[in-house]
N, C-alpha and C positions, 0 to 999 in steps of 0.2 A: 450818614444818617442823622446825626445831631449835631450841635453847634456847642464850642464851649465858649466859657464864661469866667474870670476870673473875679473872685470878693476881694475885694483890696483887704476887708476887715479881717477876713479867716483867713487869706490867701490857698483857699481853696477852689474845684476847679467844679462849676456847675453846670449839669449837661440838660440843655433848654429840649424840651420835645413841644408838639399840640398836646399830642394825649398820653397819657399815665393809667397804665390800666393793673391794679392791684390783686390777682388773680387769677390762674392760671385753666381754671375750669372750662365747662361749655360754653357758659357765658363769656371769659376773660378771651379765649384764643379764639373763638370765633368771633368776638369783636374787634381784637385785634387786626386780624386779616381784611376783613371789612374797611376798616379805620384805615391801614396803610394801603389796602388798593385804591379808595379814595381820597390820597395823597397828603394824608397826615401824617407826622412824624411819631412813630406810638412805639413807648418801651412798655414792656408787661412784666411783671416780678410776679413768683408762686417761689412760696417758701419751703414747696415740700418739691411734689414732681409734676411735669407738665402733663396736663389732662385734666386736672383734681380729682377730687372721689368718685366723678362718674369713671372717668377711664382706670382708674386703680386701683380704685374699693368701693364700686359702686354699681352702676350701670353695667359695664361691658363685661367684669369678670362673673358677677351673678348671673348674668344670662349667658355668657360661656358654661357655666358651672349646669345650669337648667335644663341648655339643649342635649349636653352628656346623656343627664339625665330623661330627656324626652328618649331617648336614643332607647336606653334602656326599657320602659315602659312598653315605646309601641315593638321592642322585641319579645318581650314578654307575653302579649298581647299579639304575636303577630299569628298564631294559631288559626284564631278567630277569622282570617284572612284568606288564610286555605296555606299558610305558609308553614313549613315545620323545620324546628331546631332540633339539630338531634342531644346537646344536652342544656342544663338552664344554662339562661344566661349568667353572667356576672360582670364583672368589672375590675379595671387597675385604677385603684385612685391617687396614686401618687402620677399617674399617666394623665388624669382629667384635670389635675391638680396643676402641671407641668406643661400641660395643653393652655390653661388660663390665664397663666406667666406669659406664654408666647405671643397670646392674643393680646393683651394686654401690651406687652415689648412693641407687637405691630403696631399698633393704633399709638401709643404716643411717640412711637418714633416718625410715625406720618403727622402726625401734629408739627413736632419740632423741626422738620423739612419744611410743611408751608411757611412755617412764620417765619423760616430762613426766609425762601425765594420770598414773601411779600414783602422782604425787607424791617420786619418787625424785631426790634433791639431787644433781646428776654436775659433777664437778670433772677438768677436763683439768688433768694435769700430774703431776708425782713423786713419789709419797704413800713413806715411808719410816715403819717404824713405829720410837717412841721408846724404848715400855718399858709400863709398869705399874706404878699403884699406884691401891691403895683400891679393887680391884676394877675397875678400868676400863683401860682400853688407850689412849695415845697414841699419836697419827699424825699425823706431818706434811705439810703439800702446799703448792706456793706462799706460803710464809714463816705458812700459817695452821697453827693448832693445831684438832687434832681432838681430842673422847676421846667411847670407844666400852664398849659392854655388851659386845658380842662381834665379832668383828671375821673376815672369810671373804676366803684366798686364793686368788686367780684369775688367778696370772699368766700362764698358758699353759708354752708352750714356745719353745724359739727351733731356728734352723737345727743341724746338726752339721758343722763344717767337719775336717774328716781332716787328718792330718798327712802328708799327701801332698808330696814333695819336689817345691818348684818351683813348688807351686799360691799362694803368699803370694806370687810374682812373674809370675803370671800373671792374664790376665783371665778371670773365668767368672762363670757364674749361680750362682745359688738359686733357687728357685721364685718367690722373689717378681722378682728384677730377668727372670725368663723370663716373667714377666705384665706387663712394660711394655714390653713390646718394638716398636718401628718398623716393623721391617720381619723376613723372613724368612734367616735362614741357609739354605744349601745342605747343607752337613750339622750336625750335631747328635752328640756322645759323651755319653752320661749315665753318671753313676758315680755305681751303688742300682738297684738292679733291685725296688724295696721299690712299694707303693702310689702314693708320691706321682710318681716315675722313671717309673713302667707309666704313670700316666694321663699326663702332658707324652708317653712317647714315642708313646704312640697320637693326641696330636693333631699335634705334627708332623709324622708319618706321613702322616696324610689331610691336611695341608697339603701333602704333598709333599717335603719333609726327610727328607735319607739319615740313619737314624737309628742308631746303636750302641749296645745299653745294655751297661754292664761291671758283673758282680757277683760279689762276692768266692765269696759262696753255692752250692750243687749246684742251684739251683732261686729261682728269682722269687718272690717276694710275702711272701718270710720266713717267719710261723708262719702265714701259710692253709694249705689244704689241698694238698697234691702233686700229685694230679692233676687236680683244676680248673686247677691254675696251670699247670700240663704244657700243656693245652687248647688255651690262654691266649697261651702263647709259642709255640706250633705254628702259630698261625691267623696269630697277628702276624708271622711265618718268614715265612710264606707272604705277608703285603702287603710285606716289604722290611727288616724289621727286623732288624737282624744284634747276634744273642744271645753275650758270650761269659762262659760261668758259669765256677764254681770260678776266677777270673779277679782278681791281683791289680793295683792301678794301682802301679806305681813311682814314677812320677814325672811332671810334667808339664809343655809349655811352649808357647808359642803355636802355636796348630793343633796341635797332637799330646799324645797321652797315651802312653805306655811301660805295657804288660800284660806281668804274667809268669804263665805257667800252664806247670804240670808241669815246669818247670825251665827252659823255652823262652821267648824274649823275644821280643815283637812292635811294632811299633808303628803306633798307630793315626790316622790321617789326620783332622782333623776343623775345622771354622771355628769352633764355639763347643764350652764345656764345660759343662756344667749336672751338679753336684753336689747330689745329693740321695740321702745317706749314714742318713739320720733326724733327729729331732730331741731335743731334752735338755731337762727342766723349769727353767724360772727360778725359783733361788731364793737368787741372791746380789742385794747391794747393797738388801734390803728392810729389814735391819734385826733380821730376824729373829731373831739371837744376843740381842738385847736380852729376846725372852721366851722365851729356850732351847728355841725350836722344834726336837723331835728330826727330824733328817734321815735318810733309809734310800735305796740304789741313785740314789743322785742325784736322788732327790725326798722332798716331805715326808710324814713316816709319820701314815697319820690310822687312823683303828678305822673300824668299819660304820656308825656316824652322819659319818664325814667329819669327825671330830673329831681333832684334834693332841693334841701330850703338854701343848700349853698348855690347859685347861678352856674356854678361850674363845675359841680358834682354830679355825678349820675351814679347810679345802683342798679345791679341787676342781679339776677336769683335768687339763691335764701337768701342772701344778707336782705333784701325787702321782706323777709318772713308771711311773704304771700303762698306762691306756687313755687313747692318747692321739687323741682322737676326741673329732668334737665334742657326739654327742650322749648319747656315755655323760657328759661333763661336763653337759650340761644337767640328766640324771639325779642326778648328785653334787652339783647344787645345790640341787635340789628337795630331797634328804633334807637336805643340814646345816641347810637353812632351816627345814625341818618337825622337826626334833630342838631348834634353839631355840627351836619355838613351843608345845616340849613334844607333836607330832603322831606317834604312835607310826609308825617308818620306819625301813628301814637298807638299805644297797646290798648289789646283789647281780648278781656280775660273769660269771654261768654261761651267761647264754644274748644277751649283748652280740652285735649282728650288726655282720658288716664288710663292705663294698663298694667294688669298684672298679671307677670309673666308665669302663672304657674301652669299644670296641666291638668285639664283644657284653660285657656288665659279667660280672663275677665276685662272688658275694657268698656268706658263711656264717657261721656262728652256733652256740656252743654248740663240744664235744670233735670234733678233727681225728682221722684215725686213727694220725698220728705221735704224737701227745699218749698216747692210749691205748696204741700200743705202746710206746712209752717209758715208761709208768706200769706194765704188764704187765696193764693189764686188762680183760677181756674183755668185746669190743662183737660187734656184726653188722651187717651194713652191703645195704639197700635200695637199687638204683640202678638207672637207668634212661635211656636219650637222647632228651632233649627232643624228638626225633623224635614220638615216644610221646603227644604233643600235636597235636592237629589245628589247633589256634591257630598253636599256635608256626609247623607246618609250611607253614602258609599265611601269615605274614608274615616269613618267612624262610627263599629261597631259597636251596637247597644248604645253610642254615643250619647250623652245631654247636652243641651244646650236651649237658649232665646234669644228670639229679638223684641228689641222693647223700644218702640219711638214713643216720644209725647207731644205734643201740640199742641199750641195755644187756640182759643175761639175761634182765630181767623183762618187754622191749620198752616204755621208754620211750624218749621220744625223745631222747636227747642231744648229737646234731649234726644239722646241714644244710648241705648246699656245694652249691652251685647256679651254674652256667653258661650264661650265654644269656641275652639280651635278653625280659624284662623282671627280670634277678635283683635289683635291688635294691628290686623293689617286691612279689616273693613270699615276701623270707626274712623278711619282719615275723611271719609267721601263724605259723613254724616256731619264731622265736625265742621266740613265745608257748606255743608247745606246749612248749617245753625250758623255758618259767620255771612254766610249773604244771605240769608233769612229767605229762603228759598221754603215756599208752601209744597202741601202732598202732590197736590195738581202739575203742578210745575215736574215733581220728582216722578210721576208717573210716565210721561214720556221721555226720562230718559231710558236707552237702552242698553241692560248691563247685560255682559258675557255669559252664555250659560255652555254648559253645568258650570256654574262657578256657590262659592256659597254665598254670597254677594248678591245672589237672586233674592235672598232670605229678606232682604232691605226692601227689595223691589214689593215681596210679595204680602208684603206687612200692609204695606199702604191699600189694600183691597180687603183687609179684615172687618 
């Protein structure tokens, strides 16, 4: 798989590859596989496990953890259905808990199998990069020397911890220490009312945790849409969740957090604190000053191949501090890898979809109507309540939900904001119509499956 290399000066032994891939993430190992079945020699090093935070503390165990809990809800709920329980439900959580380990085991032990068979070289441990010369890039990992053609960053991102007074002497989560958990708190303070804050507070919720979320913001979800997320925090009102927006934390200390809003101080009650503020691209301690990697907004600055200011650097995921998601990085790897195999490609960030996975899920894609008002430019806006679905209405009693397209002058389609169970498996088709800029005309002849709730799309364009 590699070629060695003796230094006469260190008399050490240096293993030549094309590509050096730094990362073991969505981004790192699906570029990998990519990279070597396209017949480049590629080692990849992840200093913790293979997957990163999506597959181990991020993406896959949170939505392990959710479906439990969907599980729960529509039994509770299943009454309403014509179905009867003969006592309530409940739950093993050290069995949901145990369940998410496994899930988790499966998916990166299937990672670690392909990158075997594509022949991909993985090295656990701290790869720092050295420098360059003569064309080639060195990296270091476990006392071994590498040198590479081109060399692709994937470091992810890590937690954001706030400068909250009090929280450096107090105990609290992250998302990852709230995925090892034991056993259940009674109640729950999140501070982030952001995606990752929504999905943990909708499953302690259906576990039964009095839950608080605190967010600095006039509204939940950040840059989605306003009034899906509106929906969103109404429905969650309604199971117990106690919302306090435009809402800053002062300060904090066991069991309690200190809020101030509109000039008024409260304080909030709580047994554990889970902080989840956002997260910040990694791209200290890699070495990168060594190839004058330019930096921009706290991530690395790449162009439309995912290329840096170094010629033979590329960046993909958080470490760019764009989109931080996991499968717009799978995207961002696919192109820097097909730009070094010379495969004509470049990214393209207008119709990226987002979902959150709580219940009922929220998902959309493409221009919000804040965005547009803020930009002054003139959209129209399709919408409709998933009601309007015979699907929908028949597997979700009393259900809510919308559909929300927008459209530029010419009616193309350039957003989708979708509420209601199944959103994150309808805004794929939408995100496709906003990347080939596909008008309503066009979308009206096609024809979609019914009863499916995917009519809802169809039946928008006639409002």
């Amino acid at each position: 798989m590699f070629f060695l290399f003796i230094l006469d000066i260190n008399k050490e032994y240096i293993m030549a590859y094309d590509l050096a891939i730094i990362g073991g993430g969505p981004a790192g190992y699906n570029a990998a596989e990519r990279a070597a079945s396209g017949g480049l020699k590629t080692v990849l090093f992840e200093k913790n496990a293979i997957g990163g935070v999506c597959l181990n503390e991020g993406c896959i165990p949170t939505k392990t953890l959710l479906y439990s809990a969907k599980i729960l809800d529509n039994i509770k709920s299943a009454s309403k259905y014509g179905i009867l329980t003969d006592t309530n439900p409940g739950f093993d959580f050290q069995k949901i808990m145990s369940r998410k380990d496994k899930v988790v085991k499966k998916l990166t032990s299937g990672v670690a199998m392909k990158l075997k068979a594509y022949g991909v070289h993985f090295v656990e441990g701290v790869a720092t990069v050295q420098g360059d010369k003569d064309g080639m890039i060195n990296i270091s990992c476990n006392d071994e020397l590498y040198s590479v053609k081109f060399l692709l960053l994937c470091t992810g991102s890590e937690t954001v911890i706030p400068p909250i007074k009090g929280l450096a002497d107090t105990e609290y989560w992250t998302s990852k220490e709230a995925l090892e958990l034991k056993e259940l708190p009674k109640s729950l303070a999140i501070i982030g009312g952001g995606v990752i804050g929504m999905e943990f507070a909708s499953f302690f919720n259906s576990m039964g945790v009095k839950v608080t979320v605190i967010e600095m913001l006039p509204e939940i979800l950040g840059a989605m849409d306003k009034e899906t997320s509106a929906m969103l925090r109404a429905d969650y009102t309604k199971k117990g969740i106690r919302f306090l927006l435009g809402t800053k934390v002062s300060e904090v200390a066991t069991g309690k957090v200190f809020i101030e809003k509109d000039g008024k101080q409260e304080t909030v009650e709580t047994e554990k604190i889970l902080v989840s503020v956002g997260r910040r691209a990694v791209t200290t301690n890699l070495g990168l000053e060594n190839l004058h990697v330019e930096l921009q907004k706290g991530g690395v600055k790449v162009n439309e191949y995912m290329q840096t200011s170094h010629p033979g650097v590329y960046a993909c995921g958080d470490i760019t501090g764009f989109s931080l998601l996991a499968h717009t990085a799978i995207r961002e790897g696919e192109v820097a890898v097909n730009h070094i195999l010379g495969i004509e490609d470049k990214m393209n960030y207008d119709s990226v979809p987002g979902v959150v996975y709580t219940n009922p899920e929220l998902a959309g894609a493409g221009k919000t109507e804040e965005e547009l008002k803020a930009s002054g430019t003139d959209y129209h806006v399709l919408k409709l309540p998933m009601a309007y679905s015979g699907r929908f209405v028949a597997e979700n009693e009393l259900g809510n939900g919308l559909c929300k397209l927008i459209t530029d002058n010419e009616e193309h389609i350039i957003g989708c904001h979708l509420y209601g169970n199944p959103a994150s498996e309808l805004i794929l088709s939408m995100s496709m119509a906003i990347d080939r800029k596909l008008t309503v005309e066009e979308l009206k002849k096609q024809i979609f499956p019914h009863p499916t709730v995917s009519e809802i799309i169809r039946e928008s364009f006639f409002v």
